[in-house]
PyMOL Python script that loads the backbone (N, CA, C, O; Angstrom):
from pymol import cmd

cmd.read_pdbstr("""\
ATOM      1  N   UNK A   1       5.549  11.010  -9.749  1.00  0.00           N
ATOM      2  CA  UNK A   1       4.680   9.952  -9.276  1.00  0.00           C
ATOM      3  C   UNK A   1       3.235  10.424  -9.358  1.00  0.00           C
ATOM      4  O   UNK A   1       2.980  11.614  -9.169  1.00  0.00           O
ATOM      5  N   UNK A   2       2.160   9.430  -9.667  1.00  0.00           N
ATOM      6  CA  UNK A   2       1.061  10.097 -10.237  1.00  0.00           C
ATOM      7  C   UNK A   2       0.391  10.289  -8.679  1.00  0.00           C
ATOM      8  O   UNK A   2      -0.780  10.631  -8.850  1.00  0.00           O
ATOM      9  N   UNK A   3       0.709  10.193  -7.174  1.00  0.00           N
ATOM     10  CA  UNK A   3       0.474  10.257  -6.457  1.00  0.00           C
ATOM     11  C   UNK A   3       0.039  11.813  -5.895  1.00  0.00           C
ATOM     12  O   UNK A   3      -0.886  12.276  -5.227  1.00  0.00           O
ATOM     13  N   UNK A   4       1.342  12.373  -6.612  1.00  0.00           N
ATOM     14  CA  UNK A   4       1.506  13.773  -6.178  1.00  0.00           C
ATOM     15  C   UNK A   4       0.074  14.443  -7.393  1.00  0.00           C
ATOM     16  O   UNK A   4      -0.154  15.619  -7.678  1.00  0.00           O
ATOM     17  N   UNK A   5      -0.479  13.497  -7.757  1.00  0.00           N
ATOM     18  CA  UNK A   5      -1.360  14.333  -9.024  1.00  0.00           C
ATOM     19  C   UNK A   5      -3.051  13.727  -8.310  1.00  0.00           C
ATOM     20  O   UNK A   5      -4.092  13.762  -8.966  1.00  0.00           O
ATOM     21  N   UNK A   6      -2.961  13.273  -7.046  1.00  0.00           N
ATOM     22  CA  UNK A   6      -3.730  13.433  -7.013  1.00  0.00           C
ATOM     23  C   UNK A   6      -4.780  11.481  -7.294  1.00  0.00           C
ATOM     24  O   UNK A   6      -5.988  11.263  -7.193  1.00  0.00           O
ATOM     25  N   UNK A   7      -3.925  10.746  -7.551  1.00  0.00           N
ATOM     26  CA  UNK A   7      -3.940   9.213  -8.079  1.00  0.00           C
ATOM     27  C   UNK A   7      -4.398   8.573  -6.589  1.00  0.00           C
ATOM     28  O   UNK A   7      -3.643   8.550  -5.617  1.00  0.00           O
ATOM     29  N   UNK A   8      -5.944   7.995  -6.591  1.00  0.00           N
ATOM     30  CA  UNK A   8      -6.165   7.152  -5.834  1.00  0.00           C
ATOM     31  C   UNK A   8      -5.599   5.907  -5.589  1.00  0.00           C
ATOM     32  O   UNK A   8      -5.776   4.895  -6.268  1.00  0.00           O
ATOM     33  N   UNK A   9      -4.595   6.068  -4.132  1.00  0.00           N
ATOM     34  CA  UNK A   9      -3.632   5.006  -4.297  1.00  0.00           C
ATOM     35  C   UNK A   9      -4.707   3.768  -3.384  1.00  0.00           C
ATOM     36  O   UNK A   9      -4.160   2.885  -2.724  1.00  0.00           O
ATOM     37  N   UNK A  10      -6.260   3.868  -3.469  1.00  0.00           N
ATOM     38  CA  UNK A  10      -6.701   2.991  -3.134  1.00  0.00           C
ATOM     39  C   UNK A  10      -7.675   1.567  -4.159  1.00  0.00           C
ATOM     40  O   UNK A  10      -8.041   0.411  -3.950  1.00  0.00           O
ATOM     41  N   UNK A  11      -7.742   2.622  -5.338  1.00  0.00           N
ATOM     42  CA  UNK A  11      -8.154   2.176  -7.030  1.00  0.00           C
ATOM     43  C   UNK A  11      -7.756   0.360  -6.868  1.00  0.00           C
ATOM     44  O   UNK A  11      -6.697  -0.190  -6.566  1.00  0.00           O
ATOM     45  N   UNK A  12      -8.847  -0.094  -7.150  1.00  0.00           N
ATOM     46  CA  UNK A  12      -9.098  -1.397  -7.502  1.00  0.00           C
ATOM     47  C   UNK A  12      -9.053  -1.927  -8.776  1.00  0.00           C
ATOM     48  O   UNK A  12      -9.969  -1.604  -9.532  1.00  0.00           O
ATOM     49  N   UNK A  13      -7.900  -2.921  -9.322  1.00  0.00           N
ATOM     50  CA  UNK A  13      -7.972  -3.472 -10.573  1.00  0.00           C
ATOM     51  C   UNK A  13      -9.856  -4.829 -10.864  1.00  0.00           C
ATOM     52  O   UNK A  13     -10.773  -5.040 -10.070  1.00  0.00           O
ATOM     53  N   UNK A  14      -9.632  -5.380 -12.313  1.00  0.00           N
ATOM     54  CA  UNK A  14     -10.112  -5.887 -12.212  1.00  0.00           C
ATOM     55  C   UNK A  14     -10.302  -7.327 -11.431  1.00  0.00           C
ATOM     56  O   UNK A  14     -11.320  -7.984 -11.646  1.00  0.00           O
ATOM     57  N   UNK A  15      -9.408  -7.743 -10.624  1.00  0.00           N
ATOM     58  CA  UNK A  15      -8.908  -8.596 -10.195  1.00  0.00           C
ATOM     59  C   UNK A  15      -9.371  -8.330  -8.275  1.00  0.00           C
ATOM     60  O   UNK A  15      -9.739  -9.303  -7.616  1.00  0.00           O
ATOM     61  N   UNK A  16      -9.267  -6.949  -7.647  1.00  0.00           N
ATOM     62  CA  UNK A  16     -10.004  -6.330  -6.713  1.00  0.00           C
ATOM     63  C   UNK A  16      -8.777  -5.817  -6.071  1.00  0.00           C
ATOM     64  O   UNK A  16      -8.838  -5.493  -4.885  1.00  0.00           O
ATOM     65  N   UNK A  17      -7.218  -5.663  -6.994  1.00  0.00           N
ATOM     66  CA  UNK A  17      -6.131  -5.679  -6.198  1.00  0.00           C
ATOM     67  C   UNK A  17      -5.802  -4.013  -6.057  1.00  0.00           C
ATOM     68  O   UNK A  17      -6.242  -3.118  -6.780  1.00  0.00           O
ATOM     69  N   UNK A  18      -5.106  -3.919  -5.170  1.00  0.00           N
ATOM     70  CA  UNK A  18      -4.639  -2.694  -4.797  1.00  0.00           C
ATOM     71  C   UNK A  18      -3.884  -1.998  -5.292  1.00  0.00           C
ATOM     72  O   UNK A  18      -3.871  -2.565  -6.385  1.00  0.00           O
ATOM     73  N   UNK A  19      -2.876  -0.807  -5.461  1.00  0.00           N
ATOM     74  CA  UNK A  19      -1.635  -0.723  -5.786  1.00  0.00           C
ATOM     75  C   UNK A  19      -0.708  -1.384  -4.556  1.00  0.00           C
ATOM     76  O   UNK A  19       0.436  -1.797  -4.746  1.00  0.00           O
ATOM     77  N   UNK A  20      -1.266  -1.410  -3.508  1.00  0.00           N
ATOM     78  CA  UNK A  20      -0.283  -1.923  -2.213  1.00  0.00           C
ATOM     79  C   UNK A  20       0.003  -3.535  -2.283  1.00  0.00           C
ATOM     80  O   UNK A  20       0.960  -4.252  -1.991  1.00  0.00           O
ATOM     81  N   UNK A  21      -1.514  -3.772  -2.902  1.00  0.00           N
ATOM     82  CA  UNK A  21      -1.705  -5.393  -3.096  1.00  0.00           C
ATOM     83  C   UNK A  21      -0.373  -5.990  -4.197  1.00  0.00           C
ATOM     84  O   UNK A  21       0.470  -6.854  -3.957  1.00  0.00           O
ATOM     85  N   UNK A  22      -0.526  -5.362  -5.149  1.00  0.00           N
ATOM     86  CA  UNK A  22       0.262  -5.137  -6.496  1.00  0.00           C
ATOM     87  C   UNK A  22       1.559  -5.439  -5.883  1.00  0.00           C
ATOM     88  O   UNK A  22       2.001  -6.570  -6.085  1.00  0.00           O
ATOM     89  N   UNK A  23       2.308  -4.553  -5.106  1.00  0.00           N
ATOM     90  CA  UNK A  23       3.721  -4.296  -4.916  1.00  0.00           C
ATOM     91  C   UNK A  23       4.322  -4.780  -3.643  1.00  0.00           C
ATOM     92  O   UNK A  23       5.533  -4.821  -3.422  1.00  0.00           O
ATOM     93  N   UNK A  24       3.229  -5.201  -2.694  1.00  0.00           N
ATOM     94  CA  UNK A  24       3.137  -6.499  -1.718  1.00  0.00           C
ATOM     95  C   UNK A  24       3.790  -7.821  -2.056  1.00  0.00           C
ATOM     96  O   UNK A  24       4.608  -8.433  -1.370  1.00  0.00           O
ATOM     97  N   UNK A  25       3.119  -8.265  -3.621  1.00  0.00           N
ATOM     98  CA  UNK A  25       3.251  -9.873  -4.310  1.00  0.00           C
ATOM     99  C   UNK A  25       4.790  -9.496  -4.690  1.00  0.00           C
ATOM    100  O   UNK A  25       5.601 -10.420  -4.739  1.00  0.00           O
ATOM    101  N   UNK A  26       5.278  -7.955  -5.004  1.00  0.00           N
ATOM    102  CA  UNK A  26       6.380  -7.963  -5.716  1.00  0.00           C
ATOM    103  C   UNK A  26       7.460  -7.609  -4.723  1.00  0.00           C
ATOM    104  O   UNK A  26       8.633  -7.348  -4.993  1.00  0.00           O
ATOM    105  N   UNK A  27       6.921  -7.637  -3.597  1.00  0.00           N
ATOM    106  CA  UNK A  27       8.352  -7.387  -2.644  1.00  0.00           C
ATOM    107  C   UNK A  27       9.138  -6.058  -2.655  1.00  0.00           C
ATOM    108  O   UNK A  27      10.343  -5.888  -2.468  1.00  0.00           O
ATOM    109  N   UNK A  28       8.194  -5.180  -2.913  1.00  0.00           N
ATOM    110  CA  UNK A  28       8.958  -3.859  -3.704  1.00  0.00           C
ATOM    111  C   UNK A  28       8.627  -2.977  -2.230  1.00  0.00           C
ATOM    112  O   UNK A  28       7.481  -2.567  -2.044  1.00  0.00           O
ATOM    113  N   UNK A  29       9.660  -2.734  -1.259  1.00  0.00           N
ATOM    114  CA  UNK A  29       9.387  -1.769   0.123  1.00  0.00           C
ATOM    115  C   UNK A  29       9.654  -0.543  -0.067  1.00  0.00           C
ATOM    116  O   UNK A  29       9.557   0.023   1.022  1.00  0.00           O
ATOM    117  N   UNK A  30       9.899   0.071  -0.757  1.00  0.00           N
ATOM    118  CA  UNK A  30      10.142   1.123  -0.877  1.00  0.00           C
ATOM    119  C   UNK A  30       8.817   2.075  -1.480  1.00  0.00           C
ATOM    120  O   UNK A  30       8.472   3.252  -1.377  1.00  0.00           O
ATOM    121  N   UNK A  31       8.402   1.093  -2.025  1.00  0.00           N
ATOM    122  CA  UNK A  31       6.726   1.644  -3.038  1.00  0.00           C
ATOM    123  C   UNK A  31       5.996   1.531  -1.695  1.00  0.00           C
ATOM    124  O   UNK A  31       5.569   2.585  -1.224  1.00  0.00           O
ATOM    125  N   UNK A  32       5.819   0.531  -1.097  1.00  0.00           N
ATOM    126  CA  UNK A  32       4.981  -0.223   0.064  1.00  0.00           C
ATOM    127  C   UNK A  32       5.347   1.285   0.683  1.00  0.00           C
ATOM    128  O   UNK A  32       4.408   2.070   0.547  1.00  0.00           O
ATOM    129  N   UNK A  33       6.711   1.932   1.440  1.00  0.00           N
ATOM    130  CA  UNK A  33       6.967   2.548   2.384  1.00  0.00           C
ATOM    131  C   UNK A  33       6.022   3.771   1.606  1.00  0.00           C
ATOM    132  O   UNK A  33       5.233   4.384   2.324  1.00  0.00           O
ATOM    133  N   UNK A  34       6.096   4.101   0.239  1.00  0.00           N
ATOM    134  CA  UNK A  34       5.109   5.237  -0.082  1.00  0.00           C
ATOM    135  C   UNK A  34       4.335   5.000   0.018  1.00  0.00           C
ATOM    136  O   UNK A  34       3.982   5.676   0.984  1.00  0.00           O
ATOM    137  N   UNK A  35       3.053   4.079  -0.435  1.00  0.00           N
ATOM    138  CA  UNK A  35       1.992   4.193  -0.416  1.00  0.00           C
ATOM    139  C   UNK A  35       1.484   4.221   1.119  1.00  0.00           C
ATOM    140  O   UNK A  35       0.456   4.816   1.445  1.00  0.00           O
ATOM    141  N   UNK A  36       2.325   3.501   2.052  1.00  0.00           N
ATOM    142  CA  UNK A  36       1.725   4.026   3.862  1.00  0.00           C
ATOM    143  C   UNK A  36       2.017   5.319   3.758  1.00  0.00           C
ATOM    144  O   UNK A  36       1.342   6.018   4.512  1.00  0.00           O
ATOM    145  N   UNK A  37       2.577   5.732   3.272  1.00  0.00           N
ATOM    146  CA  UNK A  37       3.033   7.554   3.784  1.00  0.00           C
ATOM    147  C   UNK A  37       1.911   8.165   3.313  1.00  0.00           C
ATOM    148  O   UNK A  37       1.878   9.368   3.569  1.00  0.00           O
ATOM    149  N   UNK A  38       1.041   7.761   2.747  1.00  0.00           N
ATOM    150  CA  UNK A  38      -0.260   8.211   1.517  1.00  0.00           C
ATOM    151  C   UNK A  38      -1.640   7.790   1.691  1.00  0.00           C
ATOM    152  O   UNK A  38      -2.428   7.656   0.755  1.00  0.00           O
ATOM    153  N   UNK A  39      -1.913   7.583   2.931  1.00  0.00           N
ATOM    154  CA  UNK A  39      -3.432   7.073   3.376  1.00  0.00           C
ATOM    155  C   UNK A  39      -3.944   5.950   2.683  1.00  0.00           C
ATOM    156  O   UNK A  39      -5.097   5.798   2.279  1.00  0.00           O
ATOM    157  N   UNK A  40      -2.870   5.087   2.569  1.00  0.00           N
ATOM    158  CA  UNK A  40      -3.406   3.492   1.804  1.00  0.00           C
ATOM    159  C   UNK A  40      -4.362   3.001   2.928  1.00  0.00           C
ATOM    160  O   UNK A  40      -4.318   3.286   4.125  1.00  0.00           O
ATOM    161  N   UNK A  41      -5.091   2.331   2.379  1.00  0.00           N
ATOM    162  CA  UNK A  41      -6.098   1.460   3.113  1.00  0.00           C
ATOM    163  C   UNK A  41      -5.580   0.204   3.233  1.00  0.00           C
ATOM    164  O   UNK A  41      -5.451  -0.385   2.160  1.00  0.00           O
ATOM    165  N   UNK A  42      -5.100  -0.633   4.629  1.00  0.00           N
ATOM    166  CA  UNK A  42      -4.847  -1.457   4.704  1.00  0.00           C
ATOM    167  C   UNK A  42      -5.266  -2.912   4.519  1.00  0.00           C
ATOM    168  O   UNK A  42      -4.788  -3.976   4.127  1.00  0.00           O
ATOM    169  N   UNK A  43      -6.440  -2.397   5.019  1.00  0.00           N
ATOM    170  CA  UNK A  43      -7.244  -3.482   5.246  1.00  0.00           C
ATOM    171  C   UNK A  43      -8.346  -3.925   4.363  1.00  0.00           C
ATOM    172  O   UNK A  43      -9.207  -4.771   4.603  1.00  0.00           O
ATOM    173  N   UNK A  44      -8.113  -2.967   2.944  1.00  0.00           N
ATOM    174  CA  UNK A  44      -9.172  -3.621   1.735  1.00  0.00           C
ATOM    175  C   UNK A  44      -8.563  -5.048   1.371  1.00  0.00           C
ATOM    176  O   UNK A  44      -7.402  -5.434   1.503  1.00  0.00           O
ATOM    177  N   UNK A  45      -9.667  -5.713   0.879  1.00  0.00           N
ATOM    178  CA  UNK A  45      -9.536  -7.498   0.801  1.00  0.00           C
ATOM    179  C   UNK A  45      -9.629  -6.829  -1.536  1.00  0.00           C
ATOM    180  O   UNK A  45      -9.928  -5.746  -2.038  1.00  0.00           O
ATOM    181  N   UNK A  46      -9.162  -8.290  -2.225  1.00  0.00           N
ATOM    182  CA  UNK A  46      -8.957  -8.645  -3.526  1.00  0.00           C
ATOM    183  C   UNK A  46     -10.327  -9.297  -3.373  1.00  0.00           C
ATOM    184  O   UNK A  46     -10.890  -9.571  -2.313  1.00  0.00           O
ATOM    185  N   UNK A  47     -10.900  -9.561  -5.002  1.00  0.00           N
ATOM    186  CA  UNK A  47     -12.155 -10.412  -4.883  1.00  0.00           C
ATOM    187  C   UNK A  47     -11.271 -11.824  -4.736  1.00  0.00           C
ATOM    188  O   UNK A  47     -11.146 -12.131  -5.922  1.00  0.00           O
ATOM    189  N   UNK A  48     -10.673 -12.727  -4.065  1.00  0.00           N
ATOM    190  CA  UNK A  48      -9.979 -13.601  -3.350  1.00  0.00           C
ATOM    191  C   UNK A  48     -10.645 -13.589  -1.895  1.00  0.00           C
ATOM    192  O   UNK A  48     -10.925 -14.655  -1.348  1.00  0.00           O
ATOM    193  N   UNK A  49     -10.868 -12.480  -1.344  1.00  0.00           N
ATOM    194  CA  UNK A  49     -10.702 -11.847   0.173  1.00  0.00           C
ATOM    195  C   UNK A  49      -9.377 -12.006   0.551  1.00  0.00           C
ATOM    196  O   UNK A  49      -9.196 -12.507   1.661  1.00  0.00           O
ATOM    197  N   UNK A  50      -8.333 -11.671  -0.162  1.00  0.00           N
ATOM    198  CA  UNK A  50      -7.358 -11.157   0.824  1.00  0.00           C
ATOM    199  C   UNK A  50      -6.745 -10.015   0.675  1.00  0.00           C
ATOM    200  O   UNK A  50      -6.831  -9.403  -0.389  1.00  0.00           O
ATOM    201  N   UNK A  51      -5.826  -9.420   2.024  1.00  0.00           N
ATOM    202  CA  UNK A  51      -5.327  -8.362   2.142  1.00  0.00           C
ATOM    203  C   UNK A  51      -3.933  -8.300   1.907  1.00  0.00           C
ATOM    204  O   UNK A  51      -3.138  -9.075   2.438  1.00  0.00           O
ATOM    205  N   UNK A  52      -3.600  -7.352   1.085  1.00  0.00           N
ATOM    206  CA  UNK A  52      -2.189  -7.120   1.092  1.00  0.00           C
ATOM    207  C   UNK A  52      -0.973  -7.437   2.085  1.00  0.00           C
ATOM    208  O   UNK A  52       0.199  -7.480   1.712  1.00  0.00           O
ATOM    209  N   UNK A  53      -1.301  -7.600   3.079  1.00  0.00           N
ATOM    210  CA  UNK A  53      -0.421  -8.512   4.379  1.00  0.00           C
ATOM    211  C   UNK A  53      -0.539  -9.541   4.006  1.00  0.00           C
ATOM    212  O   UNK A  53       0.430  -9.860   3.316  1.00  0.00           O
ATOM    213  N   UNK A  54      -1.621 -10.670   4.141  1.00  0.00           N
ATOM    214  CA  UNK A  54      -2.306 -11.723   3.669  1.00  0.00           C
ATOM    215  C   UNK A  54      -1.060 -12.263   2.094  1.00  0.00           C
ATOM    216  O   UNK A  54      -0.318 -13.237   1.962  1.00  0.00           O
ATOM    217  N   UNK A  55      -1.373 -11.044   1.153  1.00  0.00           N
ATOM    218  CA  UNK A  55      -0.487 -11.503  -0.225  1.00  0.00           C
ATOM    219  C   UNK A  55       1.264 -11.304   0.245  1.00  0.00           C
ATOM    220  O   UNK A  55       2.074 -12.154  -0.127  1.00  0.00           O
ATOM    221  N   UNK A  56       1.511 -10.634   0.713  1.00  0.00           N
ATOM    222  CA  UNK A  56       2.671 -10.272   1.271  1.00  0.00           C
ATOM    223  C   UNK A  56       3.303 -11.481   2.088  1.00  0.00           C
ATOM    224  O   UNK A  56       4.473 -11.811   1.898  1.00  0.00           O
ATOM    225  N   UNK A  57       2.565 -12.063   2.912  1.00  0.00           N
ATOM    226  CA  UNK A  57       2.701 -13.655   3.746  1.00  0.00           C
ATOM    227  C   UNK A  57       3.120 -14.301   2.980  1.00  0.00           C
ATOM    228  O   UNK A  57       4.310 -14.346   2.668  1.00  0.00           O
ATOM    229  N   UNK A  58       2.023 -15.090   2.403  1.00  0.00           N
ATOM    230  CA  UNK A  58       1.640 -16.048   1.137  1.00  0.00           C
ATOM    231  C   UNK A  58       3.100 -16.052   0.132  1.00  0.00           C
ATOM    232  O   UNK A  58       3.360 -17.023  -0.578  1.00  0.00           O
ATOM    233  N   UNK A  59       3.622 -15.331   0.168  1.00  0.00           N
ATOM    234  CA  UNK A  59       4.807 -14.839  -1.176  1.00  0.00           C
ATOM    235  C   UNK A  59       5.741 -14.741  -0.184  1.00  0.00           C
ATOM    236  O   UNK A  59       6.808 -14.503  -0.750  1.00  0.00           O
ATOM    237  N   UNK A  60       5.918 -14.805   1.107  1.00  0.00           N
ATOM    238  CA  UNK A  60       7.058 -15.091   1.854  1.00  0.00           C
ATOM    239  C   UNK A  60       8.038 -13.744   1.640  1.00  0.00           C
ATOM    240  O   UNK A  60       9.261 -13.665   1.761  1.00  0.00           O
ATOM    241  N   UNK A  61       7.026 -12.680   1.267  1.00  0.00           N
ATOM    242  CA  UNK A  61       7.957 -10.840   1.951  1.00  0.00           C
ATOM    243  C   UNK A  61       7.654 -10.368   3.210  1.00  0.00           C
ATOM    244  O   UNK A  61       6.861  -9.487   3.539  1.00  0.00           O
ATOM    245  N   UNK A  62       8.607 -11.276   4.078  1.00  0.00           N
ATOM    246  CA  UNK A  62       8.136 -11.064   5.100  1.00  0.00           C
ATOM    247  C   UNK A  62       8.405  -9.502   5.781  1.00  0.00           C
ATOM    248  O   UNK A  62       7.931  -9.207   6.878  1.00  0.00           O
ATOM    249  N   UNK A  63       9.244  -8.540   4.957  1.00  0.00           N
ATOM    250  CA  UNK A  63       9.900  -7.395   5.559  1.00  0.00           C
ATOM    251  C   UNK A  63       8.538  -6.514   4.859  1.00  0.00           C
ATOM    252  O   UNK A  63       8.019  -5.563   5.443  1.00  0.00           O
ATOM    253  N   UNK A  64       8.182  -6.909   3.814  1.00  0.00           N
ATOM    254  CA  UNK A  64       7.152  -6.081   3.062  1.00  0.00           C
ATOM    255  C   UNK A  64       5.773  -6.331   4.221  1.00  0.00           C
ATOM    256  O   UNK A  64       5.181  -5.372   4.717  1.00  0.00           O
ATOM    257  N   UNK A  65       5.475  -7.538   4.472  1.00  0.00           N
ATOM    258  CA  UNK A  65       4.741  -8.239   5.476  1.00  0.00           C
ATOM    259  C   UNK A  65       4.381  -7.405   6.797  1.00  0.00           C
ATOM    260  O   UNK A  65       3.345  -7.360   7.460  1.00  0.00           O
ATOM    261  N   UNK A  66       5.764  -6.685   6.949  1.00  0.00           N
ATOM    262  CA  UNK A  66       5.615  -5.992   8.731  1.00  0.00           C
ATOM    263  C   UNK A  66       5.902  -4.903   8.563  1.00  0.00           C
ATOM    264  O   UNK A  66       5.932  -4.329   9.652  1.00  0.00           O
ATOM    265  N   UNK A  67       6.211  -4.080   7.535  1.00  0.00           N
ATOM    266  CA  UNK A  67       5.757  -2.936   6.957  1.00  0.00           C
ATOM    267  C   UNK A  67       4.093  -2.734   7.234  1.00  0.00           C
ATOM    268  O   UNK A  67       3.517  -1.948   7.985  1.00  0.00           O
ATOM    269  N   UNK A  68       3.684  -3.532   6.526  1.00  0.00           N
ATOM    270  CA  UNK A  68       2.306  -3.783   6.306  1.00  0.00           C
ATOM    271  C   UNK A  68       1.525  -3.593   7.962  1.00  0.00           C
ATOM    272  O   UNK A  68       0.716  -2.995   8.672  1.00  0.00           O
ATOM    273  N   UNK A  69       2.226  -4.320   7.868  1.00  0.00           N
ATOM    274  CA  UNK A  69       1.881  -4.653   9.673  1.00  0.00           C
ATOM    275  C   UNK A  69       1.529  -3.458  10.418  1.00  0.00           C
ATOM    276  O   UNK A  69       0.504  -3.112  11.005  1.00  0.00           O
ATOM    277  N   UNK A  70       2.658  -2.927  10.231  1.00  0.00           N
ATOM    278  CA  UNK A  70       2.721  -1.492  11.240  1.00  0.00           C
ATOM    279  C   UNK A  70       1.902  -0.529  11.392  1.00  0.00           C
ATOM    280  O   UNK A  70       1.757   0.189  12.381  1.00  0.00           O
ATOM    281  N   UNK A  71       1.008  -0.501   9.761  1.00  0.00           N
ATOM    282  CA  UNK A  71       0.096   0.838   9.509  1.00  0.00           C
ATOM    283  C   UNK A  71       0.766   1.678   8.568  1.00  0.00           C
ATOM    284  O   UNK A  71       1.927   1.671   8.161  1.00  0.00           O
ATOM    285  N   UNK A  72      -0.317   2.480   8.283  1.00  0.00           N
ATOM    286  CA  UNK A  72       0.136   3.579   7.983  1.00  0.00           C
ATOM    287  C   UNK A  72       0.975   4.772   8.836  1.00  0.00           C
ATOM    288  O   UNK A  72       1.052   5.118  10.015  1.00  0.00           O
ATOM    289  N   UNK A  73       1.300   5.009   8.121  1.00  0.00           N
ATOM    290  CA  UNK A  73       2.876   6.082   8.759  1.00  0.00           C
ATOM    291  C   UNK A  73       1.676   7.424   9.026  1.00  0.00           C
ATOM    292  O   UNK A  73       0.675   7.524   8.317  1.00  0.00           O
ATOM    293  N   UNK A  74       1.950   8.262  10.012  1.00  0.00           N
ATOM    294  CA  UNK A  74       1.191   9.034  10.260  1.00  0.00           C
ATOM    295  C   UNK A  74       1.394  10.010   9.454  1.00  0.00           C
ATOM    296  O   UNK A  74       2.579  10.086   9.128  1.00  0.00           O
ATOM    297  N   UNK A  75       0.226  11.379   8.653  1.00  0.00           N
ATOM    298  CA  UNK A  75      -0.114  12.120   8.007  1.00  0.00           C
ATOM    299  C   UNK A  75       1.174  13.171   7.989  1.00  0.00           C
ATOM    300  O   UNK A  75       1.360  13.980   8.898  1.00  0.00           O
ATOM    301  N   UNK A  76       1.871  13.068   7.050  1.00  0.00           N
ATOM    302  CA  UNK A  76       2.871  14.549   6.621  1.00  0.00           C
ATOM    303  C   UNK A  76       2.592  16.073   6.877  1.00  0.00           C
ATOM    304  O   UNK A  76       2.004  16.500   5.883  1.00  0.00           O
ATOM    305  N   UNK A  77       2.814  17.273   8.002  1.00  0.00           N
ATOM    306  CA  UNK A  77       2.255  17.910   8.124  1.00  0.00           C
ATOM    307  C   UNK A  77       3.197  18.764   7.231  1.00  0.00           C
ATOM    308  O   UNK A  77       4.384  18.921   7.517  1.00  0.00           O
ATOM    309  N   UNK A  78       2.436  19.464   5.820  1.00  0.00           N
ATOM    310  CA  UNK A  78       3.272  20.336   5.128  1.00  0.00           C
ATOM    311  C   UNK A  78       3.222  21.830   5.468  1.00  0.00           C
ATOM    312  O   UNK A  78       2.198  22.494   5.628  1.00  0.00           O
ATOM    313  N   UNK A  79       4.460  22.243   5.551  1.00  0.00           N
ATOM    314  CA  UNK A  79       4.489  24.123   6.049  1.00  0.00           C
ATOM    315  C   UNK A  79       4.194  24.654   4.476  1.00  0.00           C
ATOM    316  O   UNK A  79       4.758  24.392   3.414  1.00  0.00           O
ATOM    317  N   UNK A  80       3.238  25.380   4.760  1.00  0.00           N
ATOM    318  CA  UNK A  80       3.153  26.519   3.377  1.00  0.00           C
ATOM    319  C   UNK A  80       4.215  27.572   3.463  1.00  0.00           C
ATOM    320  O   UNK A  80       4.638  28.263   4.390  1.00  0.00           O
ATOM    321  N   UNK A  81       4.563  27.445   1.944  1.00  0.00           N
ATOM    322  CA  UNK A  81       5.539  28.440   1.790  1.00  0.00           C
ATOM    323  C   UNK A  81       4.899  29.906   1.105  1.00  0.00           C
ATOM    324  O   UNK A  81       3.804  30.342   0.751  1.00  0.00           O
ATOM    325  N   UNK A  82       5.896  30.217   1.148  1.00  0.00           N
ATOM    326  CA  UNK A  82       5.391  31.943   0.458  1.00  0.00           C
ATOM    327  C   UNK A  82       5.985  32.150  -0.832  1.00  0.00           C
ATOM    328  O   UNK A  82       5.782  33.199  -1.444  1.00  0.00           O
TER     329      UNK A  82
END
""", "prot")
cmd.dss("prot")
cmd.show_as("cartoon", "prot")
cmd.util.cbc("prot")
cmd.orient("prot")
């Protein structure tokens, strides 16, 4: 996943959409559940003004919807190994 490389999972298409925005419209929770695990920004708006909850509504995902809802999942604390 280009995540682990370092891929701003906050990058705006030409359109003003998110990757969260993106996979919000597509009902896809499992992407949604990564990108909260990954310091997504919730609350950036599309040049529309809306937010990925907002597109998530609208498209009737409502499970993707309260995902959304919840926040971000709090920060992964990784143990260094040797």
């Amino acid at each position: 996943m280009l995540i682990n490389y370092g891929a701003d999972v906050n990058a705006k298409n030409n359109e003003g959409r998110t990757p969260l925005m993106v996979v919000a419209y597509m009902g896809r929770e499992e992407i949604v559940k990564l990108l909260l695990a990954n310091s997504v920004n919730v609350e950036l708006k599309d040049n529309l003004g809306r937010t990925a909850f907002a597109i998530a509504r609208s498209n009737r995902k409502n499970v993707v919807a309260e995902l959304i809802a919840e926040g971000p999942a709090p920060p992964v604390k990784r143990q260094r190994t040797r």
